[in-house]
C-alpha positions as CSV (number, residue, x, y, z in Angstrom):
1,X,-32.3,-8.0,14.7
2,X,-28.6,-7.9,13.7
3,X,-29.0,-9.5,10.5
4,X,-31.4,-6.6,9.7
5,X,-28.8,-4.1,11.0
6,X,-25.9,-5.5,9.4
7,X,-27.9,-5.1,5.9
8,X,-29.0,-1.3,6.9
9,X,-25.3,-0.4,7.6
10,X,-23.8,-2.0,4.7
11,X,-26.5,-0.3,2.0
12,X,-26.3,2.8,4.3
13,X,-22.7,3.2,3.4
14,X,-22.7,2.4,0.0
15,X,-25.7,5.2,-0.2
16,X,-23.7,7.9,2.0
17,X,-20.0,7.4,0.5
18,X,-21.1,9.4,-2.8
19,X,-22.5,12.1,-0.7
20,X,-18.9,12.3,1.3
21,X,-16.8,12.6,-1.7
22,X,-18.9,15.4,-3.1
23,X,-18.9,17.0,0.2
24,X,-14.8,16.6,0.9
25,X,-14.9,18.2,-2.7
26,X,-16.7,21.1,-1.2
27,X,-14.6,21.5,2.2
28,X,-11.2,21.0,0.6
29,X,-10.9,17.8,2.1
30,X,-8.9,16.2,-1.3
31,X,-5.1,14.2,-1.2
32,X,-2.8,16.2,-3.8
33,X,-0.5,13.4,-5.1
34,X,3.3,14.1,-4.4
35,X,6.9,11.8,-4.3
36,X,5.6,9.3,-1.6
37,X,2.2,9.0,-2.8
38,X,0.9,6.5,-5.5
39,X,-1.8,8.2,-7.0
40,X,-1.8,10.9,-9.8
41,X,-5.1,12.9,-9.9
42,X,-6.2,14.8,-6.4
43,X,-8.4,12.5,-4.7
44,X,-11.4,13.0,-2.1
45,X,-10.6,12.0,1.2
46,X,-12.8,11.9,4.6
47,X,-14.1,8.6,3.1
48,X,-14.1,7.5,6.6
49,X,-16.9,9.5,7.4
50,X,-19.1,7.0,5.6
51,X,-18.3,4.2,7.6
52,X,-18.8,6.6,11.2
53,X,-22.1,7.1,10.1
54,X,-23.1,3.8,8.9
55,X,-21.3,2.4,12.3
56,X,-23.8,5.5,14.5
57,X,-27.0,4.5,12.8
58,X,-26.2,0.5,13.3
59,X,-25.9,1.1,17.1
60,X,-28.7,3.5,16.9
61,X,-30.8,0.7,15.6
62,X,-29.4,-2.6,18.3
63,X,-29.8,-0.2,21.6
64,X,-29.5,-0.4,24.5
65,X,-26.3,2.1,24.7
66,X,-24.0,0.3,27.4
67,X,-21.6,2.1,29.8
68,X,-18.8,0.3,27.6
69,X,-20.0,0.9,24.6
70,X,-20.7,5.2,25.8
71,X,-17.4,5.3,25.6
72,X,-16.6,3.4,23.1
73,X,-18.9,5.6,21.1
74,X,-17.4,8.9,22.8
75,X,-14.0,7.6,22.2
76,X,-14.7,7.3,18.3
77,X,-15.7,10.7,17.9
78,X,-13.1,12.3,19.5
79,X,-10.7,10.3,16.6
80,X,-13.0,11.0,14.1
81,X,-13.0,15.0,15.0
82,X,-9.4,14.0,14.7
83,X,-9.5,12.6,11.5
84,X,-11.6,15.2,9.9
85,X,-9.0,17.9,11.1
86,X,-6.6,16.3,9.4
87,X,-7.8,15.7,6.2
88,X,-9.0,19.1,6.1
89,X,-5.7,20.5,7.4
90,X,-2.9,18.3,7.9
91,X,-2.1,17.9,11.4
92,X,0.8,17.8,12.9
93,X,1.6,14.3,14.3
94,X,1.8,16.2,18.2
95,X,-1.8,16.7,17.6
96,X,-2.6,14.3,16.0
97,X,-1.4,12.0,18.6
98,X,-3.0,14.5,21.4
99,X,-7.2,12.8,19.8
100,X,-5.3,9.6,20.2
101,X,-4.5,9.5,23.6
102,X,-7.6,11.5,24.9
103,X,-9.7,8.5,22.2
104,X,-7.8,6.0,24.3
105,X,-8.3,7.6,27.3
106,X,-11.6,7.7,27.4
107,X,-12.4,3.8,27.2
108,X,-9.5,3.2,29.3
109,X,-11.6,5.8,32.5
110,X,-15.0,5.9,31.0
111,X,-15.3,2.1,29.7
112,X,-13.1,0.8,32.5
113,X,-11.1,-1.4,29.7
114,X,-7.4,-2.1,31.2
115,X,-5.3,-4.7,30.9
116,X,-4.5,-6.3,34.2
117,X,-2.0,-9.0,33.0
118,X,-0.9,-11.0,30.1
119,X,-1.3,-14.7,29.6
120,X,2.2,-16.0,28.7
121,X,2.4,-17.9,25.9
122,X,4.6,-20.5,27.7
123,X,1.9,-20.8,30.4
124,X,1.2,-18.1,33.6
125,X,1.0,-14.6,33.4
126,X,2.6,-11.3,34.2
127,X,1.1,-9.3,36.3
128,X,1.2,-5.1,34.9
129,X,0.4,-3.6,38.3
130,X,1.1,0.2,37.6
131,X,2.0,-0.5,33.8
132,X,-1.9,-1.2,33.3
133,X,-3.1,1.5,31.9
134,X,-0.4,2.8,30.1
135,X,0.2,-0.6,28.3
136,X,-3.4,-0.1,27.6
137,X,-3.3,3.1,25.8
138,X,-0.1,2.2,24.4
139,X,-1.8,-1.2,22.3
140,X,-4.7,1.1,21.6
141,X,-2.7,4.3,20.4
142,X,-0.4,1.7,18.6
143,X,-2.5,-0.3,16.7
144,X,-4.9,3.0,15.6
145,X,-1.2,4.4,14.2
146,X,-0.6,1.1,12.4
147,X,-3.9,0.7,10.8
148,X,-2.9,4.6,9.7
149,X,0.2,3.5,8.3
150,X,-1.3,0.8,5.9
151,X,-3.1,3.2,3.9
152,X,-1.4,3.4,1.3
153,X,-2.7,2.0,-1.9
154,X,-6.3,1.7,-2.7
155,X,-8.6,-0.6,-0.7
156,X,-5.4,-1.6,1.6
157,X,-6.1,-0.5,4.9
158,X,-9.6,-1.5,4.6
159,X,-9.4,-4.8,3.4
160,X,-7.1,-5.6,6.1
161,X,-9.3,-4.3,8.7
162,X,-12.1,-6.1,7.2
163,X,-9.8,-9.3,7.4
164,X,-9.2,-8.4,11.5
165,X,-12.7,-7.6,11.9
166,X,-13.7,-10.7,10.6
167,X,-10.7,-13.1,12.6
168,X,-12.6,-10.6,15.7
169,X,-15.5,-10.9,15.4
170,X,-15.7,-14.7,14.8
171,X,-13.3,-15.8,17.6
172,X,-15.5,-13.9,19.6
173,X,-18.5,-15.9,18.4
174,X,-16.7,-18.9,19.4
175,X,-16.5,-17.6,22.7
176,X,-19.9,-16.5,23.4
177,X,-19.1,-12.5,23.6
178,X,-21.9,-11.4,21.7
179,X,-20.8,-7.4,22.3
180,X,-18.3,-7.7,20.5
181,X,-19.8,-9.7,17.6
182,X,-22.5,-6.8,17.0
183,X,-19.9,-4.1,17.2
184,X,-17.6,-5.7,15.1
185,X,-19.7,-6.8,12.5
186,X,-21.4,-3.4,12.5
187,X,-17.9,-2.0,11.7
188,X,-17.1,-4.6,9.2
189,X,-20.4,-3.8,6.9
190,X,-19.5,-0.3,7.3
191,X,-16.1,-0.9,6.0
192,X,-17.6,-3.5,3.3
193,X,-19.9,-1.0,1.9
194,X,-17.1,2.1,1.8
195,X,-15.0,-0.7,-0.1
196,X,-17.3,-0.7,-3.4
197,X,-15.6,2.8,-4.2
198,X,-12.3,2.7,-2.6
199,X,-10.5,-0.6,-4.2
200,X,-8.5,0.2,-7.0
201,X,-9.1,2.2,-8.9
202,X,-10.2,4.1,-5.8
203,X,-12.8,7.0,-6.6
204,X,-12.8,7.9,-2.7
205,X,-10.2,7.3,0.2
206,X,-10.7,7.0,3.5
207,X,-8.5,9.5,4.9
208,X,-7.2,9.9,8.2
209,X,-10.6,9.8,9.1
210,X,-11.3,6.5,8.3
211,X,-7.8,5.3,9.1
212,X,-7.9,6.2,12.9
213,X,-11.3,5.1,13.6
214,X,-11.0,1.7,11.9
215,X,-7.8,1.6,14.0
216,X,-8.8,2.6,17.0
217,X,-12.1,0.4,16.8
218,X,-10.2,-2.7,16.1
219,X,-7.7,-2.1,18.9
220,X,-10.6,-1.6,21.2
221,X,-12.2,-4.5,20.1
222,X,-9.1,-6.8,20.3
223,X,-8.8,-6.2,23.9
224,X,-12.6,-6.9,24.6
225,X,-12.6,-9.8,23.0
226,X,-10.1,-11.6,24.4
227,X,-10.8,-10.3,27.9
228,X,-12.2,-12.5,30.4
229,X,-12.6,-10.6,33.9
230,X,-9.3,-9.3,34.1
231,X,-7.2,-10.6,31.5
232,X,-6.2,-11.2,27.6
233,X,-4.5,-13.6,26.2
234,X,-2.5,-11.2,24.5
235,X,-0.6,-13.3,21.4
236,X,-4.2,-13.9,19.4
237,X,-4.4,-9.9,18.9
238,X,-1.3,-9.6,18.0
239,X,-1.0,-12.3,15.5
240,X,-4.4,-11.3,13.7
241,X,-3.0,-8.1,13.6
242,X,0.4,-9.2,12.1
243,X,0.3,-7.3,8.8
244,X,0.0,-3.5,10.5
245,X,2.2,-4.5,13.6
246,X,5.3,-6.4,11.8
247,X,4.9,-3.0,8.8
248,X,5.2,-0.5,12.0
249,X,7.8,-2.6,13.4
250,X,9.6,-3.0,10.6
251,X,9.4,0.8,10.0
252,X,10.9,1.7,13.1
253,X,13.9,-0.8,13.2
254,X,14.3,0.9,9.5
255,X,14.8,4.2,10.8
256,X,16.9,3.4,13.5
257,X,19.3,1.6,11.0
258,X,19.7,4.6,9.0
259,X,19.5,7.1,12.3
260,X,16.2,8.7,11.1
261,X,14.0,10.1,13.3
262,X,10.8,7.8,14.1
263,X,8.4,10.1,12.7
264,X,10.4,10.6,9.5
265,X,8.2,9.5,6.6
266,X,9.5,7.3,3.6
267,X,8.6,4.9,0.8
268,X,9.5,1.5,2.3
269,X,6.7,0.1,3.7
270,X,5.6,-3.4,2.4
271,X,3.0,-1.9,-0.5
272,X,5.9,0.1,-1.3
273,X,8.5,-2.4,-1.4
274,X,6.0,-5.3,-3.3
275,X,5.5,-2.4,-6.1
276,X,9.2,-1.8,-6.4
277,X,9.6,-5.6,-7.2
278,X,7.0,-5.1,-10.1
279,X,4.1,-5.9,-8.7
280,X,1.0,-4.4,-10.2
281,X,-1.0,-2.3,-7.7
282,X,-3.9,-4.8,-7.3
283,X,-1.8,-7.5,-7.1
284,X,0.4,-5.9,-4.4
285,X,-3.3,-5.2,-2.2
286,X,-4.3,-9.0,-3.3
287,X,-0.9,-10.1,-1.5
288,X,-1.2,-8.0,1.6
289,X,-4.8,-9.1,1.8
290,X,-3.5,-13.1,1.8
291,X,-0.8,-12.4,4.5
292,X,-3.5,-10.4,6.8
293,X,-5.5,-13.9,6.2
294,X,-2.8,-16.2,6.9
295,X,-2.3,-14.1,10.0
296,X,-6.0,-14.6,11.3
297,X,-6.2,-18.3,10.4
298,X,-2.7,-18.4,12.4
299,X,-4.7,-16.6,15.0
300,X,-7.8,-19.2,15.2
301,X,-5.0,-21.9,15.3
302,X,-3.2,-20.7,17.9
303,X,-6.6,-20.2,19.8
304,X,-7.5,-24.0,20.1
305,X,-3.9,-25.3,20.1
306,X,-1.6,-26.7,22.7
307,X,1.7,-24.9,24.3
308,X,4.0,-26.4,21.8
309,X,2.0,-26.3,18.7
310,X,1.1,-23.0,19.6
311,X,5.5,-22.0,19.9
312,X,5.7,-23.9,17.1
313,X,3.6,-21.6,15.7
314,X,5.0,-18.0,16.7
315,X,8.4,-19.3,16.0
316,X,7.3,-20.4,12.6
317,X,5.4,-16.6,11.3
318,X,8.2,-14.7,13.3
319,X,11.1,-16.8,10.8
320,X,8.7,-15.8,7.8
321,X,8.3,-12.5,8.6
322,X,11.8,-11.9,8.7
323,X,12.4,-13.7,5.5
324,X,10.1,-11.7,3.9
325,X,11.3,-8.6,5.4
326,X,15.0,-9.1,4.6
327,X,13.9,-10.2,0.9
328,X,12.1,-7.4,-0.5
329,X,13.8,-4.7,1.7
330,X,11.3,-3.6,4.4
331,X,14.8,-2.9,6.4
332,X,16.4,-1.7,4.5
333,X,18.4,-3.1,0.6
334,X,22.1,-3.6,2.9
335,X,20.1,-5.3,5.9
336,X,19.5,-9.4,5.7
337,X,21.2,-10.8,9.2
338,X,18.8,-13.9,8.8
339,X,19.8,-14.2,4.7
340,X,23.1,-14.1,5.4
341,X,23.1,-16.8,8.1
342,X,21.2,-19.0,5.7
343,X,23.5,-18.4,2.8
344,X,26.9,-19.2,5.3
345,X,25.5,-22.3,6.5
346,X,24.8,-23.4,2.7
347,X,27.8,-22.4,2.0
348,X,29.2,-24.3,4.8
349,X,27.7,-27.2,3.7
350,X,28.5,-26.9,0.1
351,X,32.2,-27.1,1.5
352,X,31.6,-30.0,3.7
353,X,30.1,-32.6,1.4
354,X,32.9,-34.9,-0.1
């Protein structure tokens, strides 16, 4: 039955995606190209609405609804009434954030999803007491934001979060949880389908609309599927989400360098910085869509490994991160603490040797 489904959602959004460009044509919902943006021609948006519907109908068709997934499915359409305001009308990011938190809320009350404490990568676990919910709402209103922030060039954001879905939804194979497989894989053929008309050249992007849900979805999902009663082991999200969580992080140590406000926009995140060194724009979405893998197959390692293979492993993508960071400028063109210490210690060395 969920092979069946999986083929109705994927030719269900390749069917309704033409449909929602003509309509965001009608409603106004179109991206005017400016300084930050890549494109040149005004573009449909609302894209996003293809895979919503394609996502409905595939739950529609596996019933029964659960009290997890009713708000799970409640919590999606208050992002995607989000979404659709803003790519009709550019939001502000107070409201904007306002859908996220009342999205989040309503798995956190409605689906009872909370994170109770944190596996330690070193072995134990912290216990979040009051923190619980907030931390919560925090990883899901995060990781909806950094899925947002990735969109960017054509076919980016959903490539990744094809990529996640996929590291997702298999790890959760592995470990039985079934729910998660269906709603993940229902997502990913969505997001498979919408893809046909949004890699580059893009005839269709995904907007806001798409953005936020496929964000809010996966951070939803990363929590269910590495929850077991009352815990997550909370380094296997993160890691599969690496790309979107090290480009927000890197964002925000950016604009606390240069004393800009967090919410200040700019033209430094990765895609931007892989163009400026001369990269073409489907090779810069080819690159991104290699690191997002590396991250997941990271993430599957680190699943089955031992304690110190696995701080081998964190240790290992942390140094590369940086590097890559401090070498194409995500921080900044004047910030490379980790560049410099490798160039004084060759130099060092060059100066030692008889």
């Amino acid at each position: 039955m969920l092979f069946f489904t999986l083929i109705v959602c994927f030719i269900v959004s390749i069917l309704i995606t033409p449909l929602i460009k003509k309509l965001a044509f009608i409603i106004g919902a179109t991206d005017k190209p400016n300084h930050r943006k890549v494109h040149q021609s005004m573009m449909p948006r609302l894209g996003g609405l293809a895979i919503f519907i394609s996502f409905i109908i595939g739950i529609m068709i596996l019933q029964p609804i659960s009290p997890a997934l009713l708000a799970i499915l409640l919590g999606s359409l208050i992002i995607i009434i989000t979404g659709i305001c803003d790519d009709l009308f550019e939001l502000s990011a107070k409201y904007k954030l306002i859908g996220q938190l009342a999205a989040a809320f309503t798995v956190v009350f409605l689906g009872d999803l909370q994170v109770v404490f944190i596996n330690l990568p070193f072995g134990g676990h912290l216990e979040l007491g009051y923190l619980s919910i907030p931390f919560t709402i925090l990883w899901i209103v995060g990781i909806t934001n950094a899925i947002n922030l990735i969109d960017g060039l054509d076919g980016l954001a959903a490539g990744v979060s094809s990529i996640a879905l996929v590291t997702i939804s298999g790890m959760a194979l592995i470990q039985g949880n079934l729910f998660v497989v269906a709603v993940g894989t229902i997502v990913l053929m969505g997001t498979l389908g919408f893809l046909f008309y949004n890699f580059h050249p893009a005839s269709i992007f995904m907007g806001d609309t798409g953005a936020l849900f496929l964000g809010f979805i996966i951070s939803v999902l990363s929590l269910l599927g590495y929850k077991n009663v009352t815990f997550i082991s909370f380094i296997i999200p993160v890691i599969i989400l690496g790309v979107p969580i090290s480009d927000t992080f890197f964002a925000i140590m950016r604009r606390i360098i240069n004393h800009q406000p967090l919410s200040a926009p700019d033209k430094s995140h990765l895609h931007h910085c892989l163009l400026r060194l001369g990269y073409s724009h489907r090779q810069t979405v080819l690159m991104i869509y290699a690191m997002a893998s590396l991250f997941g197959l990271v993430a599957v390692i680190y699943s089955q490994a031992r304690i110190g293979v696995s701080v081998i492993l964190i240790g290992f993508l942390i140094i590369v991160m940086e590097l890559i960071a401090e070498k194409i400028g995500l921080m900044g063109n004047d910030f490379h603490p980790l560049l410099k210490i490798i160039r004084m210690f060759r130099i060092s060395t060059a100066k030692n040797r008889p």
